[in-house]
C-alpha positions in Angstrom: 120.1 88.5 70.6 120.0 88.9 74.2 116.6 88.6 76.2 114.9 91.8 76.9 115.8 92.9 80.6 112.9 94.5 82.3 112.6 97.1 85.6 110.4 99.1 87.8 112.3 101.4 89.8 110.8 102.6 93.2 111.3 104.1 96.7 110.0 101.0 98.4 112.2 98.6 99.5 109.5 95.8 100.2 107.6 95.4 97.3 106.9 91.8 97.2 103.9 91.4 93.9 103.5 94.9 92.0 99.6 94.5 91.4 98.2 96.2 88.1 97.0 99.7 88.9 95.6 102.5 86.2 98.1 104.2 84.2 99.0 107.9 85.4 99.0 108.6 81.5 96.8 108.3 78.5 97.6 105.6 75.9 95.3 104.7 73.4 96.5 101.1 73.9 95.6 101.1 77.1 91.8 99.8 78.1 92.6 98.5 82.5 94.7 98.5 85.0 98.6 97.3 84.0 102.0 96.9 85.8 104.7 99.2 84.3 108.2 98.2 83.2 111.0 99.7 81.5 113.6 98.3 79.7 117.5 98.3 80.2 118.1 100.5 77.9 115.9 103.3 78.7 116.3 102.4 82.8 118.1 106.0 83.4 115.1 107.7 82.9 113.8 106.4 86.3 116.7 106.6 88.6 115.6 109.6 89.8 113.2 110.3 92.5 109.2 109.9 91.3 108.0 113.3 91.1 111.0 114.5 89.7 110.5 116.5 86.0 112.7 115.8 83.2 113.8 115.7 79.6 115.4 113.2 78.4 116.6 113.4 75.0 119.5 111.1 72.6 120.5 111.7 68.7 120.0 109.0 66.4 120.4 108.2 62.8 117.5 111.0 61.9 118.8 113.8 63.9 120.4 117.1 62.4 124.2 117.7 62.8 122.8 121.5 63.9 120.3 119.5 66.7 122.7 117.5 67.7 125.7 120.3 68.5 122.6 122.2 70.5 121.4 119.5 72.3 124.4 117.5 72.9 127.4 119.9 72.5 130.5 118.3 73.4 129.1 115.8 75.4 130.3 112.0 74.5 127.2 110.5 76.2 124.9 108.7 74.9 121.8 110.1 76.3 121.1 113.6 77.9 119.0 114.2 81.1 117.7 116.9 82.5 116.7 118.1 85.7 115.6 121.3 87.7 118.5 122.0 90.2 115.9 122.4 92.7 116.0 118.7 92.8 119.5 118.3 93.4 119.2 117.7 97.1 116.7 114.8 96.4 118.7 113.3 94.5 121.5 113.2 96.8 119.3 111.8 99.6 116.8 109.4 97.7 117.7 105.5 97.9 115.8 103.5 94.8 115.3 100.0 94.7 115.7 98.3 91.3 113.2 95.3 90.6 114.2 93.1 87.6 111.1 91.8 86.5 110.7 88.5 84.2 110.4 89.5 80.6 106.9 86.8 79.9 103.9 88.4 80.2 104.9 91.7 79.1 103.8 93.3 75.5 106.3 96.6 74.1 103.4 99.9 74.9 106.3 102.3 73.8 109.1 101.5 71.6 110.8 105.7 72.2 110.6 104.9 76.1 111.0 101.9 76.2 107.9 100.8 78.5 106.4 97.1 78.3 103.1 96.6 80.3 101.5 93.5 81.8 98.2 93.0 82.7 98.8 90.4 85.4 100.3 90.7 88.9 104.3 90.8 89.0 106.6 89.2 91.0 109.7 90.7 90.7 112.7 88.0 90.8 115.5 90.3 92.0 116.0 93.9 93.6 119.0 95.9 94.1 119.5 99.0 96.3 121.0 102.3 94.8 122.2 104.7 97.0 124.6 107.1 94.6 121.7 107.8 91.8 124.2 110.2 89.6 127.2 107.1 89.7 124.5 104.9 88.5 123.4 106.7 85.7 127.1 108.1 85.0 127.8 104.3 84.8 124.8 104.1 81.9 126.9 106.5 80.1 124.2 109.1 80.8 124.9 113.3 81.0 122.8 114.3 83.7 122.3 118.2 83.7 120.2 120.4 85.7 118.5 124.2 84.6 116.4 126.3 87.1 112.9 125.1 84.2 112.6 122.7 81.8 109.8 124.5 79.9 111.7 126.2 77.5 113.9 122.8 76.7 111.2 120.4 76.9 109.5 123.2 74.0 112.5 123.1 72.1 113.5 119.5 72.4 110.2 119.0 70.6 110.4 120.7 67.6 114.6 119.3 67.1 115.3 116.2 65.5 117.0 114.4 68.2 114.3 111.4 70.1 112.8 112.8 73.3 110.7 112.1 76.8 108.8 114.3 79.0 108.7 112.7 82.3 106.9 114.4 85.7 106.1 117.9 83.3 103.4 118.3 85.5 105.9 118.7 88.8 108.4 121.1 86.7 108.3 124.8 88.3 
């Protein structure tokens, strides 16, 4: 089995230590301040600007042949993401910087989102540049699709079959 490969994607080029910080979300498992990574396979969900909303949502052994022709339609991609259009322009200008992060240290918090959390400083031991954010998440065999709101997919979404995330609701018009 091949190690775990961890990230933390940003818009700052020069982070040298990521320092553990609160968590902008509730977890139960969750008692102080921890650095957030997410792991290769789940890295498309942040290679979009921060505050971008979306919903991210795959089919997997448990999902309906009905969800998945919904949800998925013809698409041959693994995952589905989805943003508001009104965030196509960001996309199209925003830079992100990748930081591969060692895997020690870190402890799974979410298995569905594939987030790990460490509750020591980080020091990342690469970072790589990405300029054309829809070629690298095309490359992750990723759909990217964009709606004028999510509310009334993200509602959906969560009552179908097919494994989901919410990311950013709170910024979604």
């Amino acid at each position: 089995m091949d190690p775990i490969k961890l990230y933390h994607v940003s818009e700052d080029p020069d982070i040298k230590v990521f320092e553990p910080r609160p968590t902008p979300s509730d977890y139960d498992a969750i008692n102080n301040d921890v650095v957030f990574a997410v792991s290769d396979e789940f890295l498309h969900n942040y290679l979009l600007p921060r505050d971008c909303p979306r919903v991210r949502y795959y089919a997997n052994d448990n999902s309906s042949m009905e969800d998945i022709n919904t949800f998925m339609g013809q698409s041959d991609a693994d995952y589905i993401v989805t943003i508001e259009s009104k965030w196509e322009s960001a996309i199209n200008e925003t830079t992100l910087y990748c930081y591969e992060f060692p895997a020690e240290g870190f402890s799974l918090l979410d298995e569905n989102a594939g987030y790990y959390i460490s509750h020591k400083s980080v020091t990342p031991i690469s970072v790589r540049t990405i300029t054309d954010i829809r070629k690298e998440i095309s490359s992750r065999n990723v759909k990217l699709r964009f709606m004028s709101s999510l509310f009334d997919l993200a509602e959906r979404i969560q009552r179908s079959s097919l494994k989901f995330s919410l990311i950013r609701m709170r910024n979604a018009s």
